[in-house]
C-alpha positions as CSV (number, residue, x, y, z in Angstrom):
1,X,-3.4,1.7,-10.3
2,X,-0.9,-1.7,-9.5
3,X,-0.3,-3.2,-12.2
4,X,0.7,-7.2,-12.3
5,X,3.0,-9.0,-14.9
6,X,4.6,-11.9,-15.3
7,X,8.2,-12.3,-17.6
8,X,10.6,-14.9,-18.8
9,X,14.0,-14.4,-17.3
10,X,15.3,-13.8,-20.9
11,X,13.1,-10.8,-21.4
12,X,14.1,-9.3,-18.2
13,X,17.5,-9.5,-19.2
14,X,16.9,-7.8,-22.2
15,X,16.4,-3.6,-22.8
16,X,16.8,-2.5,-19.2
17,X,13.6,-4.5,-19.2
18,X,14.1,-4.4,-14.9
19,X,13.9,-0.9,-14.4
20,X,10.0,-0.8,-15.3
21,X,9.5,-3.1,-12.3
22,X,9.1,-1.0,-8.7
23,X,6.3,-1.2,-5.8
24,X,7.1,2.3,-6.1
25,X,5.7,2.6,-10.1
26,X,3.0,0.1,-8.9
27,X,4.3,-2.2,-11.8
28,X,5.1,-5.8,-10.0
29,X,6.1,-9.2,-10.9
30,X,3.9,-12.3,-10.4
31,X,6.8,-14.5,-7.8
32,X,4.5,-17.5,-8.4
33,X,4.7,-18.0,-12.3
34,X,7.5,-20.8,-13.1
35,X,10.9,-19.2,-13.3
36,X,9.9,-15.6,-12.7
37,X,11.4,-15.6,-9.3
38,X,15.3,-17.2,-9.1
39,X,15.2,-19.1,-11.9
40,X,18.3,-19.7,-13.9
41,X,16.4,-21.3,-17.4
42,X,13.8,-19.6,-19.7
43,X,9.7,-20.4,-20.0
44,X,11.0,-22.4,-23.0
45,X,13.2,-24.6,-20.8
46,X,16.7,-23.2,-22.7
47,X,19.3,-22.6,-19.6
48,X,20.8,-19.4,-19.3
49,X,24.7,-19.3,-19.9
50,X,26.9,-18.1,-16.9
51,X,27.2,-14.3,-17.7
52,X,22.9,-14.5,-18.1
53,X,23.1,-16.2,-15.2
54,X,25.0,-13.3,-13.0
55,X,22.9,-10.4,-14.9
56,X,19.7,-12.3,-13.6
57,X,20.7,-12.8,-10.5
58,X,22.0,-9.4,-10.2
59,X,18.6,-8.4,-11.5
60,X,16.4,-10.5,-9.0
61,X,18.5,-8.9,-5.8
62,X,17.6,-5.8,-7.6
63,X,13.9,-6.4,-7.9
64,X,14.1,-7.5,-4.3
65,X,14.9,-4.5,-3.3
66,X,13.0,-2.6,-4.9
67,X,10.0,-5.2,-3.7
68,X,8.6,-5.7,-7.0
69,X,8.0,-9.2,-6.3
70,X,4.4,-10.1,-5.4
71,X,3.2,-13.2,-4.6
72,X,-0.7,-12.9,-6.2
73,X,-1.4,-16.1,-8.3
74,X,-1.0,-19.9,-7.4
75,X,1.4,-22.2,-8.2
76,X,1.3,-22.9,-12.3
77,X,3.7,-25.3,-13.7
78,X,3.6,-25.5,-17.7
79,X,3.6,-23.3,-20.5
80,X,-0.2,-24.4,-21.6
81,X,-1.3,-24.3,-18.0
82,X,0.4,-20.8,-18.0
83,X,-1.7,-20.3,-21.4
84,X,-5.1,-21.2,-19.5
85,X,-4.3,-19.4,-16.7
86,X,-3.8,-15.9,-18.6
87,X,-7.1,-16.1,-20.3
88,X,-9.3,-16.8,-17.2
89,X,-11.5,-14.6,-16.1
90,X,-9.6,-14.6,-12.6
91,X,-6.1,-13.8,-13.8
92,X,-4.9,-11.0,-12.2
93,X,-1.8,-10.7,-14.5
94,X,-2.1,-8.0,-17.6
95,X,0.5,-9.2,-19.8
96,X,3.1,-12.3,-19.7
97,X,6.2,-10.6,-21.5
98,X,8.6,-13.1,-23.7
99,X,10.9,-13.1,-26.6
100,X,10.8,-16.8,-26.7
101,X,6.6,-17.4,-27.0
102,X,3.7,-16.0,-29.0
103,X,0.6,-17.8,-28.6
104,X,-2.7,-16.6,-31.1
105,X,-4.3,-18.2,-28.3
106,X,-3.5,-16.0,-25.9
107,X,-3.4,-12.2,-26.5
108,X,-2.5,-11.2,-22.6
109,X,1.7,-12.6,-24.1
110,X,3.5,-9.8,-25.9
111,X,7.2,-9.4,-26.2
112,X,9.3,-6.6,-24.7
113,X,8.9,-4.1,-27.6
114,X,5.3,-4.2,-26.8
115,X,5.2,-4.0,-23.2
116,X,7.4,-0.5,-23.3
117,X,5.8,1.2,-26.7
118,X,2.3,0.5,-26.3
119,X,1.7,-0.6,-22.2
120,X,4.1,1.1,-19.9
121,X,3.3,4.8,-20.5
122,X,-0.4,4.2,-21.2
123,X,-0.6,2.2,-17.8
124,X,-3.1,4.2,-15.1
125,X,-1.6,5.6,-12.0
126,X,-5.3,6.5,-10.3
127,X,-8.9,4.5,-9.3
128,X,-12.1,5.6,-8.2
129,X,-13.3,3.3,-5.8
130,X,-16.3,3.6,-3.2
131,X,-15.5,5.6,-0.3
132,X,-15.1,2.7,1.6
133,X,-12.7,1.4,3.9
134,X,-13.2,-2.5,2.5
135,X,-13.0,-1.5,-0.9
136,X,-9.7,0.8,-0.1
137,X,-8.1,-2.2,1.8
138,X,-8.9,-4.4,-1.0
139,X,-7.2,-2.3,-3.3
140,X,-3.6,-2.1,-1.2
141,X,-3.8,-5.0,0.6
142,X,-2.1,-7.4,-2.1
143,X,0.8,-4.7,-2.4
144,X,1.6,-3.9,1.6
145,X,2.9,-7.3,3.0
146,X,6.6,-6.4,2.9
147,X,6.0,-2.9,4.4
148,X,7.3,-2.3,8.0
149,X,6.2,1.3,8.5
150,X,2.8,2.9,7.8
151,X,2.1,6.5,7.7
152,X,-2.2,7.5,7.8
153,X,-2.7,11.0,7.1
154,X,-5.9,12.7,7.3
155,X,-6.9,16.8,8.7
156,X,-10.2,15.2,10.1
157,X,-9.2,11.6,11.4
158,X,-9.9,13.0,14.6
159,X,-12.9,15.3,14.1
160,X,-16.6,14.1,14.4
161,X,-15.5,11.3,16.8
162,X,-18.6,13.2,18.8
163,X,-21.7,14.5,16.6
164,X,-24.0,16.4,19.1
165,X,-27.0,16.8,17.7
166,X,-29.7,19.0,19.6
167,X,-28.4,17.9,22.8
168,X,-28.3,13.6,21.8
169,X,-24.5,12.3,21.7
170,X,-23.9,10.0,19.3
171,X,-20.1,8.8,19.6
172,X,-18.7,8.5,15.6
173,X,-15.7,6.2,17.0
174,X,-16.3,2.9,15.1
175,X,-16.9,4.4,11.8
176,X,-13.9,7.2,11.9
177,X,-11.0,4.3,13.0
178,X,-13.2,1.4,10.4
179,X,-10.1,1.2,8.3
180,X,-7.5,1.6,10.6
181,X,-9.2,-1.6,12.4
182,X,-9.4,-3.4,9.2
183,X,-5.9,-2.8,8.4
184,X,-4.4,-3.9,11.8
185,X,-6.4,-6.9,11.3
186,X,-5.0,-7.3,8.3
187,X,-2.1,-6.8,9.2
188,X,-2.1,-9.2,12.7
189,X,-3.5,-12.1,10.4
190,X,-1.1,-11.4,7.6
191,X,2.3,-9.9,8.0
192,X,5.0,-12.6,8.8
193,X,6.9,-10.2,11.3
194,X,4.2,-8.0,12.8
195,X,6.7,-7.3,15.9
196,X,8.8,-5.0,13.4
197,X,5.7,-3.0,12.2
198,X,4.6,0.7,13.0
199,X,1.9,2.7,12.1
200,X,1.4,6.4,12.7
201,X,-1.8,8.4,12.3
202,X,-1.4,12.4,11.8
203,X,-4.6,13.9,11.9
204,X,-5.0,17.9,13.3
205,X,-5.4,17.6,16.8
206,X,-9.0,18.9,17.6
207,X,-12.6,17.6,18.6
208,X,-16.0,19.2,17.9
209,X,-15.4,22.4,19.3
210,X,-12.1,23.2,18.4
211,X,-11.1,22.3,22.1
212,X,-7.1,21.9,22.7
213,X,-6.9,21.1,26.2
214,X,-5.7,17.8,27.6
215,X,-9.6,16.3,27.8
216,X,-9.6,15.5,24.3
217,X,-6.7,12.4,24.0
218,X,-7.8,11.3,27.1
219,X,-11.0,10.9,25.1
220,X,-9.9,9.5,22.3
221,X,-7.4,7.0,24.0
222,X,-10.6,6.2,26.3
223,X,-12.9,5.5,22.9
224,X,-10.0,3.5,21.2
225,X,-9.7,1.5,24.5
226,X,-12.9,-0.5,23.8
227,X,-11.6,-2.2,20.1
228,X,-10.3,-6.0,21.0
229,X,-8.0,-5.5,18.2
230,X,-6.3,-2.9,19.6
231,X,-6.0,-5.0,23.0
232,X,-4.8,-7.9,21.1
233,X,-2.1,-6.2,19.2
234,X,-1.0,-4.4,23.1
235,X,-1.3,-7.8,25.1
236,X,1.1,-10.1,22.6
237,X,3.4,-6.8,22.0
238,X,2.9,-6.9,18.4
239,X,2.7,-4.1,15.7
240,X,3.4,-0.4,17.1
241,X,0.5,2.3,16.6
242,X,1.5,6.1,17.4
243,X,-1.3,8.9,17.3
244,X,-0.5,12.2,16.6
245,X,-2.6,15.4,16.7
246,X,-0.8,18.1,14.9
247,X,-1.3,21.7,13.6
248,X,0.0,24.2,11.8
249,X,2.9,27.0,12.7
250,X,1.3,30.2,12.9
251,X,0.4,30.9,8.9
252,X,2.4,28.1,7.7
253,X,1.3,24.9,5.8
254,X,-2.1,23.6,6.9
255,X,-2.7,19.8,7.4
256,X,-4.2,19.2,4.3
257,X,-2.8,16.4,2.7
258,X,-4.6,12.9,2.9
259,X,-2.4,9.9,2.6
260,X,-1.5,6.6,2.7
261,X,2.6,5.6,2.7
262,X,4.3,2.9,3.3
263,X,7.6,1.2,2.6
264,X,6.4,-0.1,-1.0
265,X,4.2,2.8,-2.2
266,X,2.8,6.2,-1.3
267,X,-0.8,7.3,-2.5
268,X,-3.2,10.4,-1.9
269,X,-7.0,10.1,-1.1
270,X,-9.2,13.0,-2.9
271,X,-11.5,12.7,0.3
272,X,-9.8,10.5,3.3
273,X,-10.8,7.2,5.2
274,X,-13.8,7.5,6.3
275,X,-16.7,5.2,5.1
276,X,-19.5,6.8,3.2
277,X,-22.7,6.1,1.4
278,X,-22.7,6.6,-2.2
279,X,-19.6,8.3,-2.4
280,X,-16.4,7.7,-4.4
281,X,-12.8,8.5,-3.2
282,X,-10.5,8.9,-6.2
283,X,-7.2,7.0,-5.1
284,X,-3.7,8.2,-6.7
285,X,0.1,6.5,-6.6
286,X,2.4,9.4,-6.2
287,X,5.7,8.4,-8.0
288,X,7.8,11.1,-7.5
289,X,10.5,10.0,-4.8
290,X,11.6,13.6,-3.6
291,X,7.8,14.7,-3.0
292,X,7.4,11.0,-1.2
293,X,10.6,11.9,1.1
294,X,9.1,15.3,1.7
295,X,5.5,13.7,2.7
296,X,8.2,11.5,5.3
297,X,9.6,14.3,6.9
298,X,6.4,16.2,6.9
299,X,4.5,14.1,8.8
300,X,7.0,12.8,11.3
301,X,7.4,12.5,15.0
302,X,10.1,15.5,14.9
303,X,8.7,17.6,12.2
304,X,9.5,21.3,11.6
305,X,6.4,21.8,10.0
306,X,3.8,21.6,12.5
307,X,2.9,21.9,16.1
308,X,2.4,18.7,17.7
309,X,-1.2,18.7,20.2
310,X,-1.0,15.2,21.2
311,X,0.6,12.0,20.8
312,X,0.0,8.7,22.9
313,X,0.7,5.0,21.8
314,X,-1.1,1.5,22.4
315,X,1.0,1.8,25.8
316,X,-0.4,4.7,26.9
317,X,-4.1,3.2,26.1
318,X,-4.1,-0.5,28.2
């Protein structure tokens, strides 16, 4: 589903070669191959002459911000290092795109006729992964370092937090929030400016029973209370986390849609975030801008398109 290359700066030059190359698409740029990122000479060592020099640098501040750049692969210095690298068996790279080099020892290098006939529209855009929230985070959590805003989207994050079974309570809590726990973590441990970070939860805003009274986020802020990760993030003022509980208008749209957005990409989830045995969630990028804008102002904190039940913050919480 993200898809990892690596290109000499005279390919990228070449064919509008740059516009494949969006966290968006899910097509990204290895930063720590020699002269993929800011480099001003070729894998071949010629240097670029002054107008190649301002279309690449034009190009790199458009990559930037399009944050195509991903830093996935350790330091290699050397075309033959480069060489062994691509054919390990650890190499997360599919192709290394150049004009300049074809190796018959390596198959993984193809120039830029290649890479847009016979890869870019045959590149998959969906996974099926086990329903679980490790395997989900191990899937995004290359690709979500230069996000500042987070969007969690699920009709049932907050049902079954309670499963009453012939009178015996048994609280659902940990397993319901396991990946938003594993994500914050992530997140805390990770993310070089966690102060600037939000993430909101949309979820219809019932229990059990269907109950809409104020008991119910008093609750759930009383179940979240007793994760330290939660505590930690509140104490050292770090990384922002809004809950809302939402429904729909009358016979309007329901809350149906389950999804993961941030800054850099937008998937769906066939079946949500919660863990479960021998299950598979198929996992899909959504490239269409206008429907990710539209998923935005959807689930927002002054949306049109549905009642808001609830909402509370970390603040409210500790």
């Amino acid at each position: 589903m993200f898809h990892i290359f690596s290109i000499c700066p005279s390919s990228l030059i070449e064919n509008n070669m740059h516009s494949y190359f969006d966290s968006m698409k899910g097509n990204f740029i290895s930063k720590n191959i020699p002269k993929n990122h800011k480099s001003t000479s070729t894998w071949k060592n010629r240097e670029l002459s002054d107008v190649e020099k301002t279309k690449i640098k034009n190009i790199f501040d458009f990559l930037e911000r399009k944050k195509a750049f991903i830093t996935s692969e350790t330091g290699i210095s050397g075309l033959d290092n480069l060489i062994t690298h691509l054919n390990s068996s650890q190499c997360e790279i599919e192709n290394a795109i150049s004009e300049e080099i074809q190796s018959s020892d390596c198959k993984k290098i193809i120039n830029c006729e290649q890479f847009i006939s016979n890869k870019i529209d045959s590149l998959y855009k969906f996974v099926d992964i086990p329903k679980k929230a490790d395997d989900l985070l191990n899937l995004i959590s290359p690709f979500i370092l230069k996000s500042y805003n987070f969007k969690l989207i699920d009709p049932y994050f907050y049902k079954g937090w309670i499963n009453n079974t012939r009178g015996k309570i048994d609280y659902k809590t940990r397993e319901k929030i396991e990946f938003l726990t594993k994500l914050c973590d992530y997140l805390f441990k990770n993310h070089r400016e966690l102060s600037h970070v939000n993430i909101e939860i949309y979820g219809q805003g019932f229990d059990n029973d269907q109950n809409r009274d104020k008991d119910f986020p008093k609750f759930l802020k009383k179940e979240l209370k007793k994760f330290q990760i939660f505590e930690n993030l509140y104490e050292d003022a770090r990384l922002e986390i809004d809950f809302f509980g939402i429904d729909k208008i009358s016979n309007k749209k329901k809350v149906h849609d389950r999804l993961f957005i941030c800054d850099q990409f937008s998937i769906s989830l066939n079946d949500g975030f919660f863990s479960e045995e021998e299950t598979t969630n198929e996992i899909f990028l959504i490239n269409d801008l206008n429907r990710i804008k539209k998923f935005k102002e959807t689930y927002s904190k002054d949306t049109k398109d549905f009642i808001r039940e609830f909402s509370f913050s970390l603040e409210d919480i500790f």
